[in-house]
N, CA, C and O atoms as a GROMACS GRO file, in nm:
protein
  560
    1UNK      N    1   0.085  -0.118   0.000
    1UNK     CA    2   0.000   0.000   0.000
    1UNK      C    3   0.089   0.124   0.000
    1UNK      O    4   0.152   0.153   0.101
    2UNK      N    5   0.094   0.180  -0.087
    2UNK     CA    6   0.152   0.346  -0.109
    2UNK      C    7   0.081   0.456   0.008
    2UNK      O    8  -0.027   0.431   0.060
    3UNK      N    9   0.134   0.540   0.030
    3UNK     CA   10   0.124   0.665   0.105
    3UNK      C   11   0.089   0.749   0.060
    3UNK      O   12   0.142   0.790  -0.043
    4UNK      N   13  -0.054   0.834   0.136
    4UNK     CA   14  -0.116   0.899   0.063
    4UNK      C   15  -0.025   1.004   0.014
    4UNK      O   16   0.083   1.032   0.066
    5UNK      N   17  -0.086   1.071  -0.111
    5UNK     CA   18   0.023   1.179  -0.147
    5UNK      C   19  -0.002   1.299  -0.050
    5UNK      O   20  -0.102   1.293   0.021
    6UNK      N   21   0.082   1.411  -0.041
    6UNK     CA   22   0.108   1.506   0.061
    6UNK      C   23   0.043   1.645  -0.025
    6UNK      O   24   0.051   1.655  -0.147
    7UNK      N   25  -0.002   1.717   0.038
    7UNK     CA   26  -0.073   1.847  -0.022
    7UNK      C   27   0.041   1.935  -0.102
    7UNK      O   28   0.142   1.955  -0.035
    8UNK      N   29   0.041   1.980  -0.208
    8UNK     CA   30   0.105   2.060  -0.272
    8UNK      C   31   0.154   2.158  -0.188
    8UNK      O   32   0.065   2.202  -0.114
    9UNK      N   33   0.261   2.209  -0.172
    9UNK     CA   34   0.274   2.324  -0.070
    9UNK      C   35   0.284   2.441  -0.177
    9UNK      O   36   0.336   2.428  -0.288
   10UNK      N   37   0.213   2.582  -0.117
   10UNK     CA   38   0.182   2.648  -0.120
   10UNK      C   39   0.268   2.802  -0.071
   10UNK      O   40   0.232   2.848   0.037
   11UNK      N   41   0.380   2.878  -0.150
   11UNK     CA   42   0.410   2.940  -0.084
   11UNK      C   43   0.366   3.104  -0.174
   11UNK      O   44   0.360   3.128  -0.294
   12UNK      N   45   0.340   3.200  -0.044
   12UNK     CA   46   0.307   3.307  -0.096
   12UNK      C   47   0.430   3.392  -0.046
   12UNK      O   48   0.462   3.397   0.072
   13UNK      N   49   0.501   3.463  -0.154
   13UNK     CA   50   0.582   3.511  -0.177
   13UNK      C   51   0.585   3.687  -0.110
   13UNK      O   52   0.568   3.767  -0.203
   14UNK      N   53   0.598   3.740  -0.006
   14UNK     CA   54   0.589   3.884   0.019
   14UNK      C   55   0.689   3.996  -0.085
   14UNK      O   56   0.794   3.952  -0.132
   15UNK      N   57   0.673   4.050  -0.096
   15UNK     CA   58   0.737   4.208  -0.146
   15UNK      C   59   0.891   4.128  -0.128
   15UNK      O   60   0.948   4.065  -0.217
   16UNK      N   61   0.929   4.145  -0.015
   16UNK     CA   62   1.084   4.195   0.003
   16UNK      C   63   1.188   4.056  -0.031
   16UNK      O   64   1.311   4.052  -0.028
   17UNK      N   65   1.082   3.936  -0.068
   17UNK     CA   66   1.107   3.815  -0.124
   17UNK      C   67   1.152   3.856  -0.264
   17UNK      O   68   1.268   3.854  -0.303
   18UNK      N   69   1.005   3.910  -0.360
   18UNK     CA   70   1.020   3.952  -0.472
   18UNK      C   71   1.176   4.030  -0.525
   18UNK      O   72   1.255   4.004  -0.616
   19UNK      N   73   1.173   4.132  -0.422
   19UNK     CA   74   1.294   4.249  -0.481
   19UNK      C   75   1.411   4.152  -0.437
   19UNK      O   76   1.503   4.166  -0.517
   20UNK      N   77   1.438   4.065  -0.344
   20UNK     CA   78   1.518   4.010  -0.325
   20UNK      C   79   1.588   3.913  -0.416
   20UNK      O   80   1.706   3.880  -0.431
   21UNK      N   81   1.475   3.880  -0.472
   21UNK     CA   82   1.514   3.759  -0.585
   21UNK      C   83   1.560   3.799  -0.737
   21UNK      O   84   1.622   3.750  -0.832
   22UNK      N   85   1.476   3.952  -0.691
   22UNK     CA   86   1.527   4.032  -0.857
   22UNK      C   87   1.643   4.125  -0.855
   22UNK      O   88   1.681   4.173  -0.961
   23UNK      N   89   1.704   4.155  -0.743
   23UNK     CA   90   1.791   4.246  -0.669
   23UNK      C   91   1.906   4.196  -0.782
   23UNK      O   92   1.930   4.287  -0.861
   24UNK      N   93   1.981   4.074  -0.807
   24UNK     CA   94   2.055   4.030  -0.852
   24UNK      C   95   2.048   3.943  -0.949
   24UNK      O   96   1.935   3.896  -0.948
   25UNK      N   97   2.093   3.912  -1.008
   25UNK     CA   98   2.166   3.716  -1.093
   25UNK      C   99   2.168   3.616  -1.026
   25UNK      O  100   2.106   3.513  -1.050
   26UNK      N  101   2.245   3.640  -0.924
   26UNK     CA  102   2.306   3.587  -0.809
   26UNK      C  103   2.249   3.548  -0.677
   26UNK      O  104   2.309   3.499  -0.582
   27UNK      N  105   2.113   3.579  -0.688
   27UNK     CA  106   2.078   3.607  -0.554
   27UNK      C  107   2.015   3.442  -0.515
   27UNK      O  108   1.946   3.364  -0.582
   28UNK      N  109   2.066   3.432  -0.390
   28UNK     CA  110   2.023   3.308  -0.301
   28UNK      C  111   1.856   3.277  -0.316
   28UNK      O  112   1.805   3.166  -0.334
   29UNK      N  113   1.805   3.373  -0.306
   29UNK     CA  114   1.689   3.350  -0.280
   29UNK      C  115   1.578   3.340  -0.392
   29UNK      O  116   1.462   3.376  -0.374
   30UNK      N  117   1.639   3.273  -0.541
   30UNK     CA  118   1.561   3.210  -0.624
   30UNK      C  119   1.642   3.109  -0.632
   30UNK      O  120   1.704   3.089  -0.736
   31UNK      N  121   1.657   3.024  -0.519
   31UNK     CA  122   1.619   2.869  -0.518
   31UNK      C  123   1.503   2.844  -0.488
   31UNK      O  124   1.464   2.742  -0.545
   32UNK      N  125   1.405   2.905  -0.403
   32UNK     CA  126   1.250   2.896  -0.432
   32UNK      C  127   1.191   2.871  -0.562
   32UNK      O  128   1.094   2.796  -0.562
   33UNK      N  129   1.247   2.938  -0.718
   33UNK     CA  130   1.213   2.881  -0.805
   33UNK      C  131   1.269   2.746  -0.858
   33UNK      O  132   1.249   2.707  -0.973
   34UNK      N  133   1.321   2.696  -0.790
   34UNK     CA  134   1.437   2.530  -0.815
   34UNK      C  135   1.340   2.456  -0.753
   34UNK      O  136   1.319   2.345  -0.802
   35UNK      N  137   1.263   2.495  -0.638
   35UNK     CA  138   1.214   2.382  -0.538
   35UNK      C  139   1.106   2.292  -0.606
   35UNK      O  140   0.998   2.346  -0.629
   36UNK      N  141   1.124   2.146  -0.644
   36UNK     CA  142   0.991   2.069  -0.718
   36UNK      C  143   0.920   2.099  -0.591
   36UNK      O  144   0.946   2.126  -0.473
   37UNK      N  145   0.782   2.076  -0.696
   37UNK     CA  146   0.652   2.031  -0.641
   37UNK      C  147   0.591   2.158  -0.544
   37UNK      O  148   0.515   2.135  -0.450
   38UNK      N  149   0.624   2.257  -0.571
   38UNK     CA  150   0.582   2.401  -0.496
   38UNK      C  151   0.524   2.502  -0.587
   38UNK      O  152   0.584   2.516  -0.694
   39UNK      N  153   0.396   2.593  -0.562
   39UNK     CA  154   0.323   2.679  -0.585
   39UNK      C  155   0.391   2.799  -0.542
   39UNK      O  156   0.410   2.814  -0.422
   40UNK      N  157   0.425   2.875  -0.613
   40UNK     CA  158   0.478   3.016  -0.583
   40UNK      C  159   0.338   3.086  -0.623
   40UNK      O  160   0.288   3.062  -0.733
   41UNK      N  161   0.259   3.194  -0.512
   41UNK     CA  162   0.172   3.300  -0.513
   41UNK      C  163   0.226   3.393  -0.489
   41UNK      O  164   0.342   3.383  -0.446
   42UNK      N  165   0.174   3.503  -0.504
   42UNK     CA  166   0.162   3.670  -0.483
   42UNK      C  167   0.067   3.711  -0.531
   42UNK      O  168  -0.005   3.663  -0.619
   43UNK      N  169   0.059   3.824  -0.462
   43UNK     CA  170  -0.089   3.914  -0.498
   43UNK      C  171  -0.026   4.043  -0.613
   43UNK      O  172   0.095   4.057  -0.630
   44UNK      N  173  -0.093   4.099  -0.660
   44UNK     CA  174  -0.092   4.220  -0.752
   44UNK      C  175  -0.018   4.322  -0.703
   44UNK      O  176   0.087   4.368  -0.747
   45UNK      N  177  -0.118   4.371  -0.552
   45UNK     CA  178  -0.035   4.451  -0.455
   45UNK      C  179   0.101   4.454  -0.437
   45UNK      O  180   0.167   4.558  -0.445
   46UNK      N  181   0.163   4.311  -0.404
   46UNK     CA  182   0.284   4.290  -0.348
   46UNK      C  183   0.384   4.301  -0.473
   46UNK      O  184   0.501   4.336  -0.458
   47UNK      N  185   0.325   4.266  -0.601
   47UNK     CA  186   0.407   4.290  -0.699
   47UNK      C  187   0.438   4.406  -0.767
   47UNK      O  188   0.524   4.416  -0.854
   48UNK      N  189   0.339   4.525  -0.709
   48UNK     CA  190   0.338   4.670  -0.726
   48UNK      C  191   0.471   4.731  -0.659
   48UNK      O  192   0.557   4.813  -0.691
   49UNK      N  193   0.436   4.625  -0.516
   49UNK     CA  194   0.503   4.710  -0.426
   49UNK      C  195   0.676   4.682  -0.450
   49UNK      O  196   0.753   4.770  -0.411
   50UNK      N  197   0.720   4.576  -0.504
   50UNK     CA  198   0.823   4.518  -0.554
   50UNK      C  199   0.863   4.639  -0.585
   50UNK      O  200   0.943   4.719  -0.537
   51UNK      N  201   0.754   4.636  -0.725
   51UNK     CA  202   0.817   4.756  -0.867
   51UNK      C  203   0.898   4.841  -0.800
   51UNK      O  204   1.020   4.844  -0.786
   52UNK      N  205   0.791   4.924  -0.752
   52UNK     CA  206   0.828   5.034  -0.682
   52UNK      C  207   0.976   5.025  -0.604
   52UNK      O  208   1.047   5.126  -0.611
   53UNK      N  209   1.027   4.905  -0.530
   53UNK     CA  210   1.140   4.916  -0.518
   53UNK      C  211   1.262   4.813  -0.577
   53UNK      O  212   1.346   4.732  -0.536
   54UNK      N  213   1.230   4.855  -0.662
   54UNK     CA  214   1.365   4.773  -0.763
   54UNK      C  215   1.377   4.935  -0.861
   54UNK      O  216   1.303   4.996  -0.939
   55UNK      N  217   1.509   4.953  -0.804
   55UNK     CA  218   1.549   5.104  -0.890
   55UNK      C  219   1.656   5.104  -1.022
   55UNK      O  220   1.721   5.198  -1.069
   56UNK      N  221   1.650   4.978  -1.059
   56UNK     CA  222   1.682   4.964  -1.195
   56UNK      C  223   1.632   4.921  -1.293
   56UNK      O  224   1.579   4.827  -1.234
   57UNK      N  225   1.594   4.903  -1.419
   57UNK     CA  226   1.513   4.864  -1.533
   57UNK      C  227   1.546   4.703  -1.545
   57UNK      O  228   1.460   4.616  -1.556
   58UNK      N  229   1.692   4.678  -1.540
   58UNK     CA  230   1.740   4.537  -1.529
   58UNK      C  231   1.688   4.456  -1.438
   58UNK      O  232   1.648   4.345  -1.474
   59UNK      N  233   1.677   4.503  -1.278
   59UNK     CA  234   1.588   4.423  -1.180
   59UNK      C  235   1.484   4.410  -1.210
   59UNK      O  236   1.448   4.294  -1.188
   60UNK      N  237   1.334   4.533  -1.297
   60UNK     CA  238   1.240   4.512  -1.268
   60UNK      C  239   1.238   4.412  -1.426
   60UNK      O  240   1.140   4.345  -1.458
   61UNK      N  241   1.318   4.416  -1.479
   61UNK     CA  242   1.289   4.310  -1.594
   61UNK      C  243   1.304   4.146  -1.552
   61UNK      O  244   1.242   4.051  -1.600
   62UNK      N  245   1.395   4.146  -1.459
   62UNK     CA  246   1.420   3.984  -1.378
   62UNK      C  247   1.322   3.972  -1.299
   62UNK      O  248   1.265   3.863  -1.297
   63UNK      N  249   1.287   4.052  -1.235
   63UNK     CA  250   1.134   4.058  -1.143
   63UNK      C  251   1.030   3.988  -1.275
   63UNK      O  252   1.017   3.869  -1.306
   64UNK      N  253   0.980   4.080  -1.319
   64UNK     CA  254   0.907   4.056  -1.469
   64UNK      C  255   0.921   3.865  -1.501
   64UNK      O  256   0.841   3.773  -1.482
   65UNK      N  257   1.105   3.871  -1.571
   65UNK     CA  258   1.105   3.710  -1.575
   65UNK      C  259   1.070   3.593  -1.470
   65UNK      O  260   1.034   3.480  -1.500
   66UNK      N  261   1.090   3.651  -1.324
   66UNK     CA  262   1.074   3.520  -1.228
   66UNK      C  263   0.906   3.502  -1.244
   66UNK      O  264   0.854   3.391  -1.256
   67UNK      N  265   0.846   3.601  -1.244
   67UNK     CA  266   0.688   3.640  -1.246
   67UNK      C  267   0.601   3.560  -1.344
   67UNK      O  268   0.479   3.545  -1.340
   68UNK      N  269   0.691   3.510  -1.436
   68UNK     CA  270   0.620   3.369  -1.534
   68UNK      C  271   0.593   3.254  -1.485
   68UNK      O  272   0.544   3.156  -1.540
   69UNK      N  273   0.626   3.270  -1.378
   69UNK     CA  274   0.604   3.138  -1.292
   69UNK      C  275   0.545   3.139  -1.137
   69UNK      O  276   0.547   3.050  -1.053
   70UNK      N  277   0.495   3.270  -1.132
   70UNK     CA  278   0.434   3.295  -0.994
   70UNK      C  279   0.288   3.301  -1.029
   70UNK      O  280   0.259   3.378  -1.120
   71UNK      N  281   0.201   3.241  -0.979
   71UNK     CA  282   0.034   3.272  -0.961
   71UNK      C  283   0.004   3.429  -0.899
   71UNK      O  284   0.049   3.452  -0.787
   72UNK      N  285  -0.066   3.533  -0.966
   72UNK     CA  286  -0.067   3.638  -0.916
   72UNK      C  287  -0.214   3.679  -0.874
   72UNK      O  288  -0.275   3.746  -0.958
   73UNK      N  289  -0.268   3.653  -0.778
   73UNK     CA  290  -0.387   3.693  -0.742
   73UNK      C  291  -0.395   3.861  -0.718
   73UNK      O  292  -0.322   3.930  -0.648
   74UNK      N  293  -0.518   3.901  -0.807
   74UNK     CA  294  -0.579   4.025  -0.847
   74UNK      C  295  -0.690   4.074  -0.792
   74UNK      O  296  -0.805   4.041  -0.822
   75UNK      N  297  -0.652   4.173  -0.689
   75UNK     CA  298  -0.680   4.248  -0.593
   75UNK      C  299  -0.761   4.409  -0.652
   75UNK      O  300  -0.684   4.491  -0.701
   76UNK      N  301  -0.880   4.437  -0.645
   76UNK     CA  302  -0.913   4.607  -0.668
   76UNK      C  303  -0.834   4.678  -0.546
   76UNK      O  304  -0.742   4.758  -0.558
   77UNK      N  305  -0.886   4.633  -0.433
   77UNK     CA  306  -0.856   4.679  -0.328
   77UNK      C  307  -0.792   4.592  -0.210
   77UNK      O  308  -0.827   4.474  -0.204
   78UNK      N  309  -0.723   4.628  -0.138
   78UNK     CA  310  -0.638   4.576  -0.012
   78UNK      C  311  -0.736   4.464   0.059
   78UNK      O  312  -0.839   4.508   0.110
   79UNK      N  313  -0.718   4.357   0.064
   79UNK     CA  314  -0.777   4.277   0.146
   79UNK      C  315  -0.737   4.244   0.296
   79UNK      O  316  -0.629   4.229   0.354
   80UNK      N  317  -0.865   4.239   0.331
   80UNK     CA  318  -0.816   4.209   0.500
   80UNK      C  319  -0.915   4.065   0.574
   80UNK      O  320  -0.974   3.967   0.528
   81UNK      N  321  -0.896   4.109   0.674
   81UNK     CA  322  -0.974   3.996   0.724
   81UNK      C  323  -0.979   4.060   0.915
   81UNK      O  324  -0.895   4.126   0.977
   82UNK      N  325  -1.144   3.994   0.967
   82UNK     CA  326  -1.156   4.050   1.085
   82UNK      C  327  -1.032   3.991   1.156
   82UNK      O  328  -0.949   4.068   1.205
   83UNK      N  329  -1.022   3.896   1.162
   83UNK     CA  330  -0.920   3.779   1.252
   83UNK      C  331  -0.765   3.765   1.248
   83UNK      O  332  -0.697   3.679   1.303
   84UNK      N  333  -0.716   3.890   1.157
   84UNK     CA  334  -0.619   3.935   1.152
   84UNK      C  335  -0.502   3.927   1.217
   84UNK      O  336  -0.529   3.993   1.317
   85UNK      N  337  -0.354   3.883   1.234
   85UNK     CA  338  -0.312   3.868   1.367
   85UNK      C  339  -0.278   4.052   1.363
   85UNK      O  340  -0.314   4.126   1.271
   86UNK      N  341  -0.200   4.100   1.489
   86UNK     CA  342  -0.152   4.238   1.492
   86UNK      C  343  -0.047   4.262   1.399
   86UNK      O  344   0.068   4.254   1.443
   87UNK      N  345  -0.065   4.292   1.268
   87UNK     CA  346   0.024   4.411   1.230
   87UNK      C  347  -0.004   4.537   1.185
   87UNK      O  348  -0.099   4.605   1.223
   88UNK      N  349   0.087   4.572   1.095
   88UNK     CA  350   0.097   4.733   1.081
   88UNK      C  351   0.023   4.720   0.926
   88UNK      O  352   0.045   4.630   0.846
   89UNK      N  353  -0.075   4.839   0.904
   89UNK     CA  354  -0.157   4.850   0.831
   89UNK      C  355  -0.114   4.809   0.655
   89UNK      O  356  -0.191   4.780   0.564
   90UNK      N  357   0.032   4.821   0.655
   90UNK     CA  358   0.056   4.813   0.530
   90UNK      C  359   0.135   4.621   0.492
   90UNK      O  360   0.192   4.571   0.395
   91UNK      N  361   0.096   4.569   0.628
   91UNK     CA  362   0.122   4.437   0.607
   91UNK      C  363   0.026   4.368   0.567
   91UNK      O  364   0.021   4.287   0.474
   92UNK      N  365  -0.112   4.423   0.693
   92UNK     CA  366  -0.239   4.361   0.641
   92UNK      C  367  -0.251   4.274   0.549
   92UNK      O  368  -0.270   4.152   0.549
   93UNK      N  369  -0.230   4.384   0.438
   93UNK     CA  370  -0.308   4.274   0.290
   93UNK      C  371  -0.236   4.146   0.235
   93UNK      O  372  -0.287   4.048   0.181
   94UNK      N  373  -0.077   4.179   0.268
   94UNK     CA  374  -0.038   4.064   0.265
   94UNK      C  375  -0.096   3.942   0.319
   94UNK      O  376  -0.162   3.862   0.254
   95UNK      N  377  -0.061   3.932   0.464
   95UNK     CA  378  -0.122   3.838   0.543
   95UNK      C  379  -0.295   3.775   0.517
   95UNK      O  380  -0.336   3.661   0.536
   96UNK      N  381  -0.358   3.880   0.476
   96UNK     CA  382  -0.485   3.846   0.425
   96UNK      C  383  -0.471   3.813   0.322
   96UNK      O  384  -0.537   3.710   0.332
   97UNK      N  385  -0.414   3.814   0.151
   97UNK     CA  386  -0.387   3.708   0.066
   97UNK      C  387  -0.311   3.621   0.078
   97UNK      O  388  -0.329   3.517   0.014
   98UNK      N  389  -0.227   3.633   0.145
   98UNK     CA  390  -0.188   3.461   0.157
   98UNK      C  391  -0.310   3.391   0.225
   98UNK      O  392  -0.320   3.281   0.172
   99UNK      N  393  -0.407   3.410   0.321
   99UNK     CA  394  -0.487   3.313   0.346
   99UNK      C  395  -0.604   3.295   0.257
   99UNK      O  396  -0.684   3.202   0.261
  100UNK      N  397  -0.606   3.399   0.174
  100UNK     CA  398  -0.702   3.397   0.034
  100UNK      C  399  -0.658   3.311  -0.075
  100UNK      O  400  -0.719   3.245  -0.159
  101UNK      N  401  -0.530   3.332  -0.048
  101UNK     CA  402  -0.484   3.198  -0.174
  101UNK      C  403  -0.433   3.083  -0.087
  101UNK      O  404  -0.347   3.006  -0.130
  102UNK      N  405  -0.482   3.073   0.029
  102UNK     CA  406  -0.475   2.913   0.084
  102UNK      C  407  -0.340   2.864   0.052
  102UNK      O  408  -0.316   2.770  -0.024
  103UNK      N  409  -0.255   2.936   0.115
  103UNK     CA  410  -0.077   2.929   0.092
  103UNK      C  411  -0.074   2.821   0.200
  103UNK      O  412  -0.164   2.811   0.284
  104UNK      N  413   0.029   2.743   0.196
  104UNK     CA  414   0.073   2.720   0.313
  104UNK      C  415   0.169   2.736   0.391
  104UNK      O  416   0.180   2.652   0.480
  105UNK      N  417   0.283   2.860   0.384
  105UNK     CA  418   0.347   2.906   0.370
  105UNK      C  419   0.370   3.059   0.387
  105UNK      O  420   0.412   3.094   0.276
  106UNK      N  421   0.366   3.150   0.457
  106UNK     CA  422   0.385   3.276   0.374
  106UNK      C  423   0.530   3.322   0.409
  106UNK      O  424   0.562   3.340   0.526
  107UNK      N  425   0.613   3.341   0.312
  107UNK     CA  426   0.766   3.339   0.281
  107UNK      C  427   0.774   3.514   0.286
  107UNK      O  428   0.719   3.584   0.201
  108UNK      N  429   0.843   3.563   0.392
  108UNK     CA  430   0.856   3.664   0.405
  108UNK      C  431   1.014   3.705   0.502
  108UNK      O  432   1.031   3.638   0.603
  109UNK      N  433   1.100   3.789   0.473
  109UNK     CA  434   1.230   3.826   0.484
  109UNK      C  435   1.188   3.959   0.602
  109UNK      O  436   1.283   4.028   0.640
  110UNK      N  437   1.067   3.987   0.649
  110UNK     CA  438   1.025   4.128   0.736
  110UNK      C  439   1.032   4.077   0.845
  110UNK      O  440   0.927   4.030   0.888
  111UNK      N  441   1.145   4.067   0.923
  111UNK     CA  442   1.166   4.021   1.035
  111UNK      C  443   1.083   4.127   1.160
  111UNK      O  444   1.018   4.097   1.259
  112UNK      N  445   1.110   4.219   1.120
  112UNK     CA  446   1.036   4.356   1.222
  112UNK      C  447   0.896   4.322   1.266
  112UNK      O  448   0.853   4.333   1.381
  113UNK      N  449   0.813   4.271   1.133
  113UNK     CA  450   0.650   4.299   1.159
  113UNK      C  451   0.663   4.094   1.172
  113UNK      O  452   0.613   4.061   1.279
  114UNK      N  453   0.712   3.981   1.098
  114UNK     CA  454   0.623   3.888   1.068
  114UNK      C  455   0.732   3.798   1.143
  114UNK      O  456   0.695   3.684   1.168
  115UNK      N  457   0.891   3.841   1.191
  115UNK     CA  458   0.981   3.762   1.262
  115UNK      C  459   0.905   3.660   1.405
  115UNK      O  460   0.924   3.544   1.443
  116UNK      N  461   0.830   3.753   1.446
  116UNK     CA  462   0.792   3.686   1.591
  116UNK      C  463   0.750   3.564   1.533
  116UNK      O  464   0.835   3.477   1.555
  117UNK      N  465   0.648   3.522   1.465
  117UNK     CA  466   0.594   3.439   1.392
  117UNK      C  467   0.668   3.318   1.299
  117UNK      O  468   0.607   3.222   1.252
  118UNK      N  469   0.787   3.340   1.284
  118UNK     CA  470   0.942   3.266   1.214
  118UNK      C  471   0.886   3.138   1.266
  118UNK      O  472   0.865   3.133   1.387
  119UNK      N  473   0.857   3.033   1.190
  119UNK     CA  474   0.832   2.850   1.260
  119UNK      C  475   0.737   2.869   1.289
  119UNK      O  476   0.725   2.754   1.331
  120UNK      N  477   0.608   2.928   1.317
  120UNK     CA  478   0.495   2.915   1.367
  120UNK      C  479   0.339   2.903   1.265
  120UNK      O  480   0.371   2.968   1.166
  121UNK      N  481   0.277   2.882   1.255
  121UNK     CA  482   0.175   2.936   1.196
  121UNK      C  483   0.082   2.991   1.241
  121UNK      O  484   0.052   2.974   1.360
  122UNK      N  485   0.004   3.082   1.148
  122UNK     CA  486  -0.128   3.183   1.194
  122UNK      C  487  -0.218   3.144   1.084
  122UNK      O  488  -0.184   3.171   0.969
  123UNK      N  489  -0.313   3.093   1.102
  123UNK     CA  490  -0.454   3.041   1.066
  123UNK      C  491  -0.424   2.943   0.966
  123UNK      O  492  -0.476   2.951   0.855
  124UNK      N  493  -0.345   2.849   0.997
  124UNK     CA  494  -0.328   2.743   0.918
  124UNK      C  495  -0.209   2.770   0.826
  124UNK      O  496  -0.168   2.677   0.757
  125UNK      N  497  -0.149   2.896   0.818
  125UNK     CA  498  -0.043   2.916   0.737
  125UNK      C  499   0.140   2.941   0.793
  125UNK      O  500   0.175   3.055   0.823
  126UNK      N  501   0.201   2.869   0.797
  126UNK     CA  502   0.341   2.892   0.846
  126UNK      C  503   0.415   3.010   0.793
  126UNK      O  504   0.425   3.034   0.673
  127UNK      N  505   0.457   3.073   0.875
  127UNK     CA  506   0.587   3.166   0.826
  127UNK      C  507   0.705   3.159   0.853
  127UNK      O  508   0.747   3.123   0.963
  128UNK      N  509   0.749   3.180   0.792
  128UNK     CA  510   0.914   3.145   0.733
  128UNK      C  511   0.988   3.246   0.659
  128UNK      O  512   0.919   3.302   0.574
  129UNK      N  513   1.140   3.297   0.669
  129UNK     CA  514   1.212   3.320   0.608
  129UNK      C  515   1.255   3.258   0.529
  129UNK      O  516   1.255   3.136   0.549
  130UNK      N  517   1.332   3.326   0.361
  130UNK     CA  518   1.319   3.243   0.263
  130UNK      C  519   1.442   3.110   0.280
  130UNK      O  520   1.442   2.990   0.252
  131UNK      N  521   1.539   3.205   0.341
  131UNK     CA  522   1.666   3.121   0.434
  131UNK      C  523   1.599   2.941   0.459
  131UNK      O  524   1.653   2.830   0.450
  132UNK      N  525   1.498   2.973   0.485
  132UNK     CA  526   1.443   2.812   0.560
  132UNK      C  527   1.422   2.746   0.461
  132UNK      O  528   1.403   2.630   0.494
  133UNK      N  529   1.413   2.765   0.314
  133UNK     CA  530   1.319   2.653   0.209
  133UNK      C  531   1.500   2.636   0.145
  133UNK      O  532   1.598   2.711   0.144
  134UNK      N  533   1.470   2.472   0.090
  134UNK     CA  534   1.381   2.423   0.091
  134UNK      C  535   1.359   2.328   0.190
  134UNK      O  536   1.252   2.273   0.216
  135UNK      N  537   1.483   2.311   0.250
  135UNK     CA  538   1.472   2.220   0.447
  135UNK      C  539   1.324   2.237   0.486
  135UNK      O  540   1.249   2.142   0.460
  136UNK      N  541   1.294   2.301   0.521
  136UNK     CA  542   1.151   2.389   0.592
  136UNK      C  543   1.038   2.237   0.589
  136UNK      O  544   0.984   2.180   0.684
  137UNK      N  545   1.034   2.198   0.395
  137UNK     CA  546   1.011   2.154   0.365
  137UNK      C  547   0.993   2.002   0.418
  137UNK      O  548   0.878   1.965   0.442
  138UNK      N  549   1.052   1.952   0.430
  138UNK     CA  550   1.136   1.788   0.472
  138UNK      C  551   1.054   1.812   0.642
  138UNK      O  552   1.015   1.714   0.704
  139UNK      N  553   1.043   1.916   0.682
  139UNK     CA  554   0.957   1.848   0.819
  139UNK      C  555   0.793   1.872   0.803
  139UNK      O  556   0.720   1.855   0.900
  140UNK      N  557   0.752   1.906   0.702
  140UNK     CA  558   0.589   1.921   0.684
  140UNK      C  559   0.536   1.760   0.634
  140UNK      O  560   0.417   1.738   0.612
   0.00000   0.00000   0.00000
């Protein structure tokens, strides 16, 4: 008898993931796009908010290329949710699309607002620095 198969994991990608991965060539943190069997999300928002900080044409064009392979959920407006854990108003919507796109995962480098939370999960979703994947992985 085989073992059931394991849920696709699900990671939603924050802002400072994005610029991070487009920052360089080089950069560590698109082995997230290497990892089999993983869903890369982001929202619209977060990919705005990227733009906005990648201050060269070359980054926002590698941004652009990793982005062929990210699911981008499309937002009019900032989503939230009553049940929110505490952050700061401009995290909100993050944290509320990742549980809109049923991440399991939300991969975020904002140690300030989402660090406390590092190994833990909030409403069914783990957070993690990108540092942790794809190990992270191997204990789910």
């Amino acid at each position: 008898m085989s073992a059931a198969p394991s849920r696709r994991a699900r990671l939603f990608l924050d802002a400072n993931v994005l610029v991070s991965a487009a920052w360089k060539d080089a950069s560590k943190v698109r082995r997230l796009w290497q990892i089999p069997g993983v869903e890369l999300v982001t929202s619209n928002l977060v990919v705005e908010e990227s733009q906005r900080n990648l201050p060269l044409p070359e980054q926002r064009q590698r941004l652009a290329q990793l982005l062929l392979t990210v699911r981008v959920l499309v937002f009019d407006r900032a989503p939230s949710l009553v049940n929110s854990p505490p952050l700061p108003e401009k995290d909100k919507h993050v944290f509320a699309a990742a549980v809109l796109a049923r991440a399991t995962f939300l991969v975020t480098g904002d140690r300030t607002h989402f660090g406390a939370w590092f190994g833990s999960s909030l409403l069914g979703i783990r957070v993690e620095p990108p540092a942790s994947f794809p190990s992270v992985l191997k204990e789910t």
